[in-house]
N, C-alpha and C positions, 0 to 999 in steps of 0.2 A: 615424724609427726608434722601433722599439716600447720603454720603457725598461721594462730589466730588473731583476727586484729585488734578484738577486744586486751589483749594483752597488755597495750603500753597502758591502756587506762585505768586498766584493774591493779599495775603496778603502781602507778601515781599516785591514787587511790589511797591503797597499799599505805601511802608514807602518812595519809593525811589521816588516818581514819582508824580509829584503834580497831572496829573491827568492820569485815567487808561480808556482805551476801555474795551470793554468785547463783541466780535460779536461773530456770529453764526446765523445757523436756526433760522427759528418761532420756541417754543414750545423747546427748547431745554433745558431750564430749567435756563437761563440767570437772569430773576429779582428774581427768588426765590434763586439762589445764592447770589447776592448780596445784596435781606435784608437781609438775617441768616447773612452776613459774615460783613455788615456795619450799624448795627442794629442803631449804633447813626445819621446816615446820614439819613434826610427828600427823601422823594422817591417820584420823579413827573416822568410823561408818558406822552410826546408830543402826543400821540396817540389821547390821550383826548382831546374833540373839545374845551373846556374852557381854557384849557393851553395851547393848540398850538396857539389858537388866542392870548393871552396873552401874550404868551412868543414871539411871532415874531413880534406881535405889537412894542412892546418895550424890547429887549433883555437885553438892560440892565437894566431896571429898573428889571426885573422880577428876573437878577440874583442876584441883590442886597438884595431880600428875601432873600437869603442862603448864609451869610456871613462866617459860616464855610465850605461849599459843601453842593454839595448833591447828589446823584444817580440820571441821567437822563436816563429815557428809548426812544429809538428810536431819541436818539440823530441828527441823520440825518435828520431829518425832517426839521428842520431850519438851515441848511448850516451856518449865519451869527452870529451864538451863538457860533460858536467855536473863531469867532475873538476876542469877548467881554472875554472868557474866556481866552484867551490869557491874556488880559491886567491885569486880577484879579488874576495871576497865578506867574505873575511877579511881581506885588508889591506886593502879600502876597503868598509865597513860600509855608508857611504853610498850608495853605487853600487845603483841596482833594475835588476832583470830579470823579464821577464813572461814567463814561459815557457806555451805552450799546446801539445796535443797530443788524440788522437782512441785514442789507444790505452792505456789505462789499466794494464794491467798489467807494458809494459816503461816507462813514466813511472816508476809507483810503484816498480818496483825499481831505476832510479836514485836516486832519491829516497834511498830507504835506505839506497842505498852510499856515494854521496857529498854529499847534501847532506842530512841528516838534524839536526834541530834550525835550521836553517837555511833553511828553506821552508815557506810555507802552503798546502795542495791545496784547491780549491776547485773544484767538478761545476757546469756547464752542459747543464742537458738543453734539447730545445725546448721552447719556448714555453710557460706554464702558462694553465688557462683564466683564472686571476686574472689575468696582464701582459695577454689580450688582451682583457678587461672593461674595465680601466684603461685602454687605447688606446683605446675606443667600438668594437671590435671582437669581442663575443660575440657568442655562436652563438646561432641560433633553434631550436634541438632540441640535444639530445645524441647524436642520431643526426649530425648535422652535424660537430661536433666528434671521434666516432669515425672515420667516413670520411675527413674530411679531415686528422686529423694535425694535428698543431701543428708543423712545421719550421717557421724565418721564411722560406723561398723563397718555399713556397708561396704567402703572403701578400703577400711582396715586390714575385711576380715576377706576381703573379694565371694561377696554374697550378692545374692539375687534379691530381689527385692519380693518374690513370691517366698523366700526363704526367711524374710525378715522380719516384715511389717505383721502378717501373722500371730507371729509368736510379740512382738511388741508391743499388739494391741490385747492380746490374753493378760500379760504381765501388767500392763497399765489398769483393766478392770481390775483382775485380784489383785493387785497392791494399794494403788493411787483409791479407786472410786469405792472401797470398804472402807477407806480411812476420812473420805470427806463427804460421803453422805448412804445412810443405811438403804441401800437398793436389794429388796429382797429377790429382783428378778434380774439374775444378769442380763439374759438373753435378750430381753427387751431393749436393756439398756446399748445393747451393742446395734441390735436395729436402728434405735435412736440413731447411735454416731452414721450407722449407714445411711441414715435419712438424709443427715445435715452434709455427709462428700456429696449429698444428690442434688443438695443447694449451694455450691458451693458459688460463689460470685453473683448469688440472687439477693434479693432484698429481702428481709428475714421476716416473713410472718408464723409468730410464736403460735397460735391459735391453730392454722394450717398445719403445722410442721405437729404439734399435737396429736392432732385427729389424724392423721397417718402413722403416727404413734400407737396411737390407743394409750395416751395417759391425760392427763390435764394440762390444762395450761402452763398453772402453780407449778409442777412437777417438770415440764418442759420445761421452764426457765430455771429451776432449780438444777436443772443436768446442765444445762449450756454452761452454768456457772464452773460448776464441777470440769468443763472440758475446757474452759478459758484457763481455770485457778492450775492445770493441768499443762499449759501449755498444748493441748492437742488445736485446739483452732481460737479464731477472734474474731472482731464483729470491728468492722469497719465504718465509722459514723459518717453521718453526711454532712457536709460545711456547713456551719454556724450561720453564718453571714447568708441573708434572704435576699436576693434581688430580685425576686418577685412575688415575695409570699406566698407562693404555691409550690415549696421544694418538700421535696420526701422527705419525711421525720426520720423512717427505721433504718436500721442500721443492714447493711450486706456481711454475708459470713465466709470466714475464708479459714483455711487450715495454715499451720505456720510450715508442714513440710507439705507438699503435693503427691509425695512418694506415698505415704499414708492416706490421703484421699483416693488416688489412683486403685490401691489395694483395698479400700473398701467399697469402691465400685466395681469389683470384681474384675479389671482387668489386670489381666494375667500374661500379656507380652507388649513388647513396642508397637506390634503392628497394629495391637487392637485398637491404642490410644490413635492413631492416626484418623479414624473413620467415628470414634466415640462419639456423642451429642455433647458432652462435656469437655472435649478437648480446648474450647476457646474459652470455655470457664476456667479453666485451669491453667492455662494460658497467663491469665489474667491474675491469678492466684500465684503463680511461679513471680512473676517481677514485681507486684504488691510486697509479697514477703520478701525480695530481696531488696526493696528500699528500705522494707523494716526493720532488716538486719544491718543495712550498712549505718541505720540512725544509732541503732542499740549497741553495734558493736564499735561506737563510736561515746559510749555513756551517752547517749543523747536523747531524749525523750521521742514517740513517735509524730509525728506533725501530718500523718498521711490521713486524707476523707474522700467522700466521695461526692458528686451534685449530680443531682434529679429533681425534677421537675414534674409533676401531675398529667403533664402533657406525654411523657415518654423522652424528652430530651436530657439529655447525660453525657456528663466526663469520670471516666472510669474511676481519675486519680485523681483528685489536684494536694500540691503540697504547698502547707501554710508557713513561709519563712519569716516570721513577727509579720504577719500581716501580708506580705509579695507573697501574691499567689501563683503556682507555676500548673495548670493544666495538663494532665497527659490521658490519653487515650490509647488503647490495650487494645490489639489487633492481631490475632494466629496467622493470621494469610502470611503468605511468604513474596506474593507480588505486590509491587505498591499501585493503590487505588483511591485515587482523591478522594471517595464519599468516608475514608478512614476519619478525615479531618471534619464531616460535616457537625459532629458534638462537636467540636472546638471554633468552628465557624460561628454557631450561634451561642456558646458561652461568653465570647471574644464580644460579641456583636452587643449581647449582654453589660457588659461589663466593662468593655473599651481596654482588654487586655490586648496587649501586641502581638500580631501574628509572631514576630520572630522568636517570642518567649514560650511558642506552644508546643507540645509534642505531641507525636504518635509513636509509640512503640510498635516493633510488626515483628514479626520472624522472619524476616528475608534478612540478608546479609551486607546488605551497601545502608548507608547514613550518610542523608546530604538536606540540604536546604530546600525548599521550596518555597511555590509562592503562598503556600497556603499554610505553611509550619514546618516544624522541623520533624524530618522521619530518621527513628533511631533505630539500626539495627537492634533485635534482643542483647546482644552481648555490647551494644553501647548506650544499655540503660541506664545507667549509675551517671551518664554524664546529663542530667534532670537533676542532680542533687549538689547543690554547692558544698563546698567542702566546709565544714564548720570552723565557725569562726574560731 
């Protein structure tokens, strides 16, 4: 088992919090973290047609089985389990429950109703390129690592990624997207997701991205929701902070794995991604999500945006640390070429940040200083992130 970093925190946690979420994707490696990490806690899956009928029959009697806790998977299934657990959290303080689920936005609005002050949420996405460094399991290109995704199956099971994503995207429509919103047309709905890997790292026009649907607006934004609350992709906002009052309001869209993007734009080997029109959007999309994951699998909330400007001028990333802002720009090239730095030339110039605090990300292999910022190889992008306080 590859060990995950989120781990010390969720055990921390663990001590403070009579009961803990744990969401994320399908397949993200969510139950196999928490038997290694709660080996004493009994492990039920409302998935199971014998226990969900069980347990929603009679909630509480069912929870009355596990008078210490116990790890619930797909917790969301039964909305009114969280009430009962409420009341068992309160007369015995001691008592943990590990609750996990893949649907995040009806978790979170239990959460609020009834167990609020009373739980800690904590995000598992798959795999980051730093847990599989740590394992002796990096990639030899970052072309590798987009194509194949980071799920732990893949890894697991020594699967192809034409063998994976597939079948993970059938099981996500029939399970996930019948249970959060009545889509009477799959087919569509699965063009949709193809539409949105075809924007991936663009600035997200709902209206657009519609009318190449063939649905409405309303209905486009009501999927995106569906694929956020799903963990399949997110929407990257642009910084708050105006320094010229002409910055782009809408948000950019990106996928949380790239292995799944990759497979819904129908590339089907390494080599294809090499010459693809979206490889430098994905590019882009591969080190975005792995800042997201090193915040999250650190319980840390995400701080990452983007800035643009009406004119066309942009910084891919910039990360908000209470206010110090850190610049970075996303670049596929593998040779390094000054005009990498020219967004951060005029953010800089903008805003009187220090060159020495700027970065470029690239896919080439050397990290060194320059006079115009700093160029990080792909595999020394995490050193953009200070380590939390």
């Amino acid at each position: 088992m590859i060990k995950r970093t989120l781990s010390d925190t969720l055990l921390g946690l663990s001590q403070k919090y009579p009961v803990v979420f744990l969401t994320g994707p399908r397949q993200s490696g969510k139950t196999t973290l928490l038997k290694s990490l709660f080996p004493g806690l009994p492990y039920v899956s409302l998935e199971d047609p014998d226990t969900f009928i069980l347990a929603n029959e009679d909630p509480r009697g069912y929870l009355a089985n596990y008078p210490g806790g116990a790890i619930i998977d797909e917790a969301q299934r039964i909305p009114q389990i969280f009430s009962y657990l409420q009341g068992i959290v309160d007369d015995k303080p001691e008592v943990r429950f590990i609750l996990s689920g893949s649907q995040n936005f009806l978790l979170m609005s239990q959460i609020s109703q009834s167990l609020a002050g009373r739980a800690a949420v904590l995000n598992l996405l798959p795999l980051s390129m730093e847990e599989m460094q740590a394992a002796g399991l990096g990639f030899s290109s970052y072309e590798d690592a987009i194509y194949k995704g980071l799920f732990p199956r893949i890894y697991d099971r020594h699967l192809e990624p034409y063998e994976f994503y597939p079948s993970y995207l059938n099981t996500f429509v029939e399970r996930d997207v019948r249970q959060l919103q009545n889509i009477g047309d799959l087919s569509t709905f699965t063009r949709f997701v193809r539409l949105c890997a075809g924007r991936v790292g663009q600035v997200l026009n709902v209206s657009s991205l519609a009318t190449d649907a063939a649905i409405s607006p309303n209905t486009a934004e009501a999927w995106l929701s569906v694929l956020e609350a799903s963990f399949i992709l997110f929407r990257l906002m642009p910084h708050h902070k105006n320094f010229n009052k002409r910055i782009i309001k809408r948000p950019k869209l990106y996928f949380y794995d790239t292995g799944l993007a990759v497979s819904l734009l129908f590339i089907e080997s390494r080599q294809q991604l090499d010459t693809h029109y979206a490889k430098g959007a994905l590019f882009e999309n591969l080190i975005i999500s792995e800042f997201l994951k090193y915040r999250l699998n650190r319980g840390r909330q995400p701080n990452l945006y983007f800035w643009r400007d009406n004119h066309g001028h942009e910084v891919d990333c910039v990360l908000d640390h209470a206010g110090e802002l850190t610049p970075v720009e996303l670049k596929s090239g593998k040779t390094m070429n000054k005009s990498y730095f020219d967004g951060l030339k005029y953010w800089n110039k903008l805003t009187g940040h220090p060159l020495e605090k700027s970065y470029v990300v690239y896919g080439g292999e050397q990290s060194l200083s320059t006079g115009f910022g700093q160029l990080l190889s792909w595999r020394d992008a995490l050193r953009v992130m200070p380590p939390p306080a």
